[in-house]
C-alpha positions as CSV (number, residue, x, y, z in Angstrom):
1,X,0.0,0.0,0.0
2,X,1.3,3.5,-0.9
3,X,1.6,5.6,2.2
4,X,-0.9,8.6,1.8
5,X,1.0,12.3,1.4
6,X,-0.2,15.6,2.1
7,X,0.8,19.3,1.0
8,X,0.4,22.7,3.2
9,X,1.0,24.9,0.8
10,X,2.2,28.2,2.2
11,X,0.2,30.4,-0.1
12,X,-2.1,29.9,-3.2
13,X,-1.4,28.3,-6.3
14,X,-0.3,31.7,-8.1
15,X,2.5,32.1,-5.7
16,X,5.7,30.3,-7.6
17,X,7.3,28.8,-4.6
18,X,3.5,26.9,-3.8
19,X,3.0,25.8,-7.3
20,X,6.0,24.6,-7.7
21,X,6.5,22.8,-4.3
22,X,3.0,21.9,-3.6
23,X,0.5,21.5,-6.0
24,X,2.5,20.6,-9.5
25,X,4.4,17.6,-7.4
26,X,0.8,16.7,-5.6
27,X,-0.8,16.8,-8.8
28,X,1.8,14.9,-10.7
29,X,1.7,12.2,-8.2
30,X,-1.7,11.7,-8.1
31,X,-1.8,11.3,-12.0
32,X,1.0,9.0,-11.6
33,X,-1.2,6.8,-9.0
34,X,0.5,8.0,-5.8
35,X,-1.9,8.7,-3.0
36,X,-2.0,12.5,-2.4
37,X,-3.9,15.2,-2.1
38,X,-3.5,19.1,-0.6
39,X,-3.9,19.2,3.1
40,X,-7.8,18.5,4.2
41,X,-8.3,18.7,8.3
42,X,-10.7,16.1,7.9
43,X,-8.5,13.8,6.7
44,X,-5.7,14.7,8.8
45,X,-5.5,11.1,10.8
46,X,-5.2,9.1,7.7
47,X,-1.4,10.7,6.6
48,X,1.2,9.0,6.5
49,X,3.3,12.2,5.9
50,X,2.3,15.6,5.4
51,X,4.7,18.1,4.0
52,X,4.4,21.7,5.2
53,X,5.6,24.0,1.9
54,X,7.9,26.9,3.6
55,X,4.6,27.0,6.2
56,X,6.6,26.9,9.6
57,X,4.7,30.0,11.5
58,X,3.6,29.3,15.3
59,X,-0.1,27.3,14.0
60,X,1.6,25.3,11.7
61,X,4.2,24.4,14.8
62,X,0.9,23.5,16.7
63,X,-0.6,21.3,13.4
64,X,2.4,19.3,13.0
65,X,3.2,18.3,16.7
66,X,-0.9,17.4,16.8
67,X,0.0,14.9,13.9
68,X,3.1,13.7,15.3
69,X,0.6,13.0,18.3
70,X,-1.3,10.6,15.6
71,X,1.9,9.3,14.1
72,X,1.9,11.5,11.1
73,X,5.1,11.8,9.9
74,X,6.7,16.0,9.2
75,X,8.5,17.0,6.6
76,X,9.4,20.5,5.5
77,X,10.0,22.0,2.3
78,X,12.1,25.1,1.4
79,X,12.7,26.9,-1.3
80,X,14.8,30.5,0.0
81,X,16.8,30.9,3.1
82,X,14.7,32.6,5.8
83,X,17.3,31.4,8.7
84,X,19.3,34.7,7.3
85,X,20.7,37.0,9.8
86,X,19.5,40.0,10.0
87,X,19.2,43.0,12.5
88,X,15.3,42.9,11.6
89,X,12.6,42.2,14.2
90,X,10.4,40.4,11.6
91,X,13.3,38.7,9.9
92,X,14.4,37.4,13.7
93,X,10.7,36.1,14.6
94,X,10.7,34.1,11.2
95,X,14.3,32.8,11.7
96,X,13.3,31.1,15.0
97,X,10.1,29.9,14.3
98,X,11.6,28.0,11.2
99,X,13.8,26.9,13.7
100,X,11.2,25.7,16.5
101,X,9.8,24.1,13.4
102,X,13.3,22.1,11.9
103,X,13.2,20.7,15.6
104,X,10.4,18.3,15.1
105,X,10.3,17.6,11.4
106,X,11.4,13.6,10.3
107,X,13.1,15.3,6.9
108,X,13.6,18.1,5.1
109,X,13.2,19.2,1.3
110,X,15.2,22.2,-0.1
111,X,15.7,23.8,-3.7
112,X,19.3,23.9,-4.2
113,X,22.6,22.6,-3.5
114,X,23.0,26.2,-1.6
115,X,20.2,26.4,0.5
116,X,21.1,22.7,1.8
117,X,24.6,23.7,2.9
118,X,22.8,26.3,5.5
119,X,19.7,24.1,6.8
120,X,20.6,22.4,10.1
121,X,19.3,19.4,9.9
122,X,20.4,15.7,9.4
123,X,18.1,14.9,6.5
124,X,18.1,17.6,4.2
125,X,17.1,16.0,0.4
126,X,17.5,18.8,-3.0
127,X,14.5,18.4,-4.7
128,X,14.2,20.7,-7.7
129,X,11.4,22.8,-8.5
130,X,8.5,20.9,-10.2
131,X,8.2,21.3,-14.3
132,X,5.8,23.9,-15.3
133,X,3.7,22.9,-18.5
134,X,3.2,26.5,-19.3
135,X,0.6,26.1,-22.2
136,X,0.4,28.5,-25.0
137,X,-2.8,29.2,-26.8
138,X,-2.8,31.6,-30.0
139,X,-6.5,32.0,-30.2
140,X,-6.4,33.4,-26.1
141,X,-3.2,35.2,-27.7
142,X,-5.6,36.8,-30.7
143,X,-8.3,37.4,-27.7
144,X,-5.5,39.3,-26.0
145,X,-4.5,41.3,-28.8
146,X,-8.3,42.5,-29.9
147,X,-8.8,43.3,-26.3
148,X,-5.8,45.8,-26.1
149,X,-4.4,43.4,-23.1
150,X,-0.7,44.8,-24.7
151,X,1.2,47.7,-24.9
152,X,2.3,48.9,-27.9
153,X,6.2,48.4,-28.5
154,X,8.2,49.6,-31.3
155,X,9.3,47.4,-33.7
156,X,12.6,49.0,-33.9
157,X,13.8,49.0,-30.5
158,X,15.3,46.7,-28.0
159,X,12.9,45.3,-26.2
160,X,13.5,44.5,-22.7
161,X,11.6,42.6,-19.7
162,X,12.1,42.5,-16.0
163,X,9.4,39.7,-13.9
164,X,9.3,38.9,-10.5
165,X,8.0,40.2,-7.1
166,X,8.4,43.6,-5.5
167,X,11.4,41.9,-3.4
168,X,12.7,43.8,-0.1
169,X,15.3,46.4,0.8
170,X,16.7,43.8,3.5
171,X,17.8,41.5,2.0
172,X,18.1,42.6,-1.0
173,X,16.2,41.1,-3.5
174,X,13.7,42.4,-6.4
175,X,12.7,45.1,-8.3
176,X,15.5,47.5,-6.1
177,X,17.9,44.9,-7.5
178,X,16.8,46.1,-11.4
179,X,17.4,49.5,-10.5
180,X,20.4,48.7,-9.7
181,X,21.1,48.3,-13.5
182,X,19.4,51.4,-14.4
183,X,22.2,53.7,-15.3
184,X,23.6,51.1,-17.3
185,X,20.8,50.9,-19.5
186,X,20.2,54.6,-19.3
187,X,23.8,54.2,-21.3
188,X,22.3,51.8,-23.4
189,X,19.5,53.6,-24.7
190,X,22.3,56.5,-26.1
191,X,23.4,53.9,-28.4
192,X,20.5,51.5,-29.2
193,X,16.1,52.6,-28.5
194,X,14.8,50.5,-25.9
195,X,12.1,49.7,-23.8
196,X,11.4,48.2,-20.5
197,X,9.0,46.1,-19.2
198,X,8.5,44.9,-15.7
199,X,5.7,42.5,-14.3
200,X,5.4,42.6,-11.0
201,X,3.2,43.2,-7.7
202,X,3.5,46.5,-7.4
203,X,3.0,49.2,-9.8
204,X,3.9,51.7,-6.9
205,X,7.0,50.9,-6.6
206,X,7.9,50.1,-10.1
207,X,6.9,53.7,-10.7
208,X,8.8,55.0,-8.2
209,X,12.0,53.6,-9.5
210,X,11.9,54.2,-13.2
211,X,9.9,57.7,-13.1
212,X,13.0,59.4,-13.9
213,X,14.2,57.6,-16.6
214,X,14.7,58.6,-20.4
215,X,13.2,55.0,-22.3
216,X,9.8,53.8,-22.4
217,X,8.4,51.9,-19.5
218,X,5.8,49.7,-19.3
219,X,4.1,47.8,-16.4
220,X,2.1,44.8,-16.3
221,X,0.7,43.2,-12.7
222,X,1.4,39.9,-12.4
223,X,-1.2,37.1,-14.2
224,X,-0.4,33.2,-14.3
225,X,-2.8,33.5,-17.7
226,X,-1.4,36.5,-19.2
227,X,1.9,36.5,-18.3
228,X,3.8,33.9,-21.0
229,X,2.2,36.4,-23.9
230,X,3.5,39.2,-22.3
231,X,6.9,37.8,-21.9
232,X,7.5,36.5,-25.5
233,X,6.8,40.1,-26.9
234,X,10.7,40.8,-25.7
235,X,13.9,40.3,-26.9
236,X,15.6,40.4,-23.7
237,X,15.0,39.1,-20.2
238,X,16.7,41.0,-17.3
239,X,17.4,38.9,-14.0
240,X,19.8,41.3,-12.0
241,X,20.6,39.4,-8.7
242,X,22.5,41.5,-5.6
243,X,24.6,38.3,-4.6
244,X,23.6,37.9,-0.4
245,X,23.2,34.8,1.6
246,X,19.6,34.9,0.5
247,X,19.9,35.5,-3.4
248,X,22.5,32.8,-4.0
249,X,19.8,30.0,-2.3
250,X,17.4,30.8,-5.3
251,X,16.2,28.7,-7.3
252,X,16.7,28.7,-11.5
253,X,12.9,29.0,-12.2
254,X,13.0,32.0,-13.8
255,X,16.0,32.0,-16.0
256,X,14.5,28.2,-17.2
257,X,10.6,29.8,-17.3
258,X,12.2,32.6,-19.5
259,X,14.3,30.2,-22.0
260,X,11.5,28.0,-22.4
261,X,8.9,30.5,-23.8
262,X,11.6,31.6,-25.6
263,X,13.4,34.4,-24.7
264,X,17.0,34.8,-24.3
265,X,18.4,36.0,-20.5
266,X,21.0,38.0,-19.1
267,X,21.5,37.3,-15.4
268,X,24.1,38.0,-12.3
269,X,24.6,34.1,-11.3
270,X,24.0,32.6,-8.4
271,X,25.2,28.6,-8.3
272,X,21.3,27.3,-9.4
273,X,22.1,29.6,-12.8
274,X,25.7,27.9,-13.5
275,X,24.4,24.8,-15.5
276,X,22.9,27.0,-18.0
277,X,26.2,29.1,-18.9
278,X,26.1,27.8,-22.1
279,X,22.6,29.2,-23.0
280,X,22.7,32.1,-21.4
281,X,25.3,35.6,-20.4
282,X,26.3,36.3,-17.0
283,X,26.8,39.7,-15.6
284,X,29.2,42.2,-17.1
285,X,25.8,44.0,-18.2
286,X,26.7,46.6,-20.6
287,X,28.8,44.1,-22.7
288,X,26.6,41.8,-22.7
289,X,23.6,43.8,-23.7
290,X,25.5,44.9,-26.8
291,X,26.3,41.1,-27.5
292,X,22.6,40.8,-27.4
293,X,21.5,43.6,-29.2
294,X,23.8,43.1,-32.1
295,X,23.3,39.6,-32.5
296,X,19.7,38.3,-32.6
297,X,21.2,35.0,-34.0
298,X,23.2,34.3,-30.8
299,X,20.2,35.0,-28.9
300,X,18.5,32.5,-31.4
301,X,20.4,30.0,-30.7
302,X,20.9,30.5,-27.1
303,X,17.1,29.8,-26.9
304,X,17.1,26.7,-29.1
305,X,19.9,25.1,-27.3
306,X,18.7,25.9,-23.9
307,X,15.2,24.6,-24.6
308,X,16.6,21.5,-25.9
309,X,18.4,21.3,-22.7
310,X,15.6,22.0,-20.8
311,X,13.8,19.1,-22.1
312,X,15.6,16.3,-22.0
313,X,16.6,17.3,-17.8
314,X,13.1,19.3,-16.6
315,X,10.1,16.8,-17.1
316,X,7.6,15.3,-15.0
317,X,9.0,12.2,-14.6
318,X,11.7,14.0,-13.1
319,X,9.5,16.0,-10.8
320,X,7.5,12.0,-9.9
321,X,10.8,10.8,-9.1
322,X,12.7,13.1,-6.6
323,X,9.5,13.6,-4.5
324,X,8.7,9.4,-4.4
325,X,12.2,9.1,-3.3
326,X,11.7,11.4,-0.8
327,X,8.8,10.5,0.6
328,X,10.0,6.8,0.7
329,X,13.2,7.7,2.6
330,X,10.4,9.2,5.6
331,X,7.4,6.5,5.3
């Protein structure tokens, strides 16, 4: 008999790190005949395992200890490193209640090779992040374009993309990290028209930060259904990284998200970004964007050979395997 798995997914299935590390790998199981489901309290005594996804706060402490009561067995999933350091009264508060939590879990799950190295805890097993099957449409794409969803871009400029959430000042993560890169493309523009685009979860702040400069920019909120159309309208995806103890645990959804839908990236690398150096540019942003910009066939090709990559190592079976293995090394 297969032992029966749950998911507590931190947030909904629109925030990355849930879909990824929740409900993809419960989903794919299930397909694949494992016994699993996303966490029901009425069910909660027939577990054999549940898995709390990056949930750790002072209630989930409580849940899990009332299961180990019952014989459940706790595992913990993370995907970014909240035991960080920081002179920050939140950031303390989260760093020990992840580690009240570590104390009673049977086995952890982490992202990368990285965050491993700084989880203290016996078990710790790198489980990558599940395989989105990102599905294009073109008749929801022709609905999109009749409805105005896009902005209009010029055809003969360089069109550029930022995506990701509104990050935080401490550490430093986000849309203060594409700033960051701002005078350099304020350079850029002198020798080549550009554009910028950033998708995010806050139009506020992405304001704030690109008000003053001299290149069109454009901003979309973030949308699971819009957001692959909007992304394959650019030439050029932007994924600036401040390297801290919390960036360089990140995982490589992103940079892979952005190759597979086609569109070529230019990144500061953190170790989840190395196996794709052959498919993508690292740092040394001004050079690199003129590489770019110049040579639409290297970023051609740098698309086909990192999708080709990308699947024949990111598939479901993949995503099927590292979690039954997991789950197998608890139950």
């Amino acid at each position: 008999m297969t032992p029966k798995v749950a998911w507590i997914p931190a947030a909904d299935i629109n925030r990355a790190g849930s879909r990824l590390r929740a409900f993809l790998p419960c989903r794919y199981l299930k397909q694949a005949g494992y016994d699993c489901e996303i966490f029901k309290s009425k069910n909660s005594t027939q577990y054999d395992l549940v898995i709390f996804q990056k949930a750790y706060s002072p209630q989930h402490r409580s849940l899990a200890e009332t299961l180990q009561c019952q014989g459940v067995k706790i595992a913990l999933d993370l995907c970014d490193n909240d035991l960080y350091e920081l002179n920050n009264q939140t950031w303390k508060t989260r760093g020990e209640n992840l580690k009240q939590f570590l104390s009673l879990t049977d086995a952890v799950s982490v992202a990368t090779e990285a965050l491993s190295q700084r989880i203290p805890h016996l078990q710790t097993t790198i489980i990558d992040d599940a395989f989105d099957a990102v599905q294009l449409n073109q008749f929801y794409h022709l609905f999109l374009v009749t409805q105005g969803t896009f902005k209009p871009l010029r055809s003969d400029c360089l069109k550029l993309i930022w995506f990701g959430n509104k990050g935080r000042r401490n550490p430093l993560s986000g849309l203060i990290c594409l700033a960051g890169i701002f005078p350099i493309l304020e350079k850029l523009n002198h020798l080549y028209a550009l554009s910028l685009t950033i998708v995010s979860d806050s139009q506020t702040l992405a304001h704030q930060y690109t008000e003053s400069l001299n290149f069109p920019v454009h901003y979309y909120p973030w949308s699971r259904t819009t957001f692959p159309y909007v992304l394959r309208q650019h030439d050029i995806c932007l994924i600036p990284n401040n390297i801290n103890p919390y960036t360089v645990c990140k995982t490589n959804n992103r940079l892979l998200l952005s190759l597979r839908l086609g569109v070529p990236v230019i990144a500061d690398e953190i170790p989840s970004y190395s196996e794709f150096k052959d498919f993508a540019l690292f740092s040394n942003w001004f050079d690199n964007l003129v590489t770019y910009a110049v040579n639409p066939e290297l970023r051609k090709n740098h698309v086909i050979q990192g999708q080709e990559y990308i699947r024949s190592h990111y598939t479901r079976d993949r995503t099927v395997r590292q979690w039954i293995d997991f789950i197998h090394s608890i139950v």
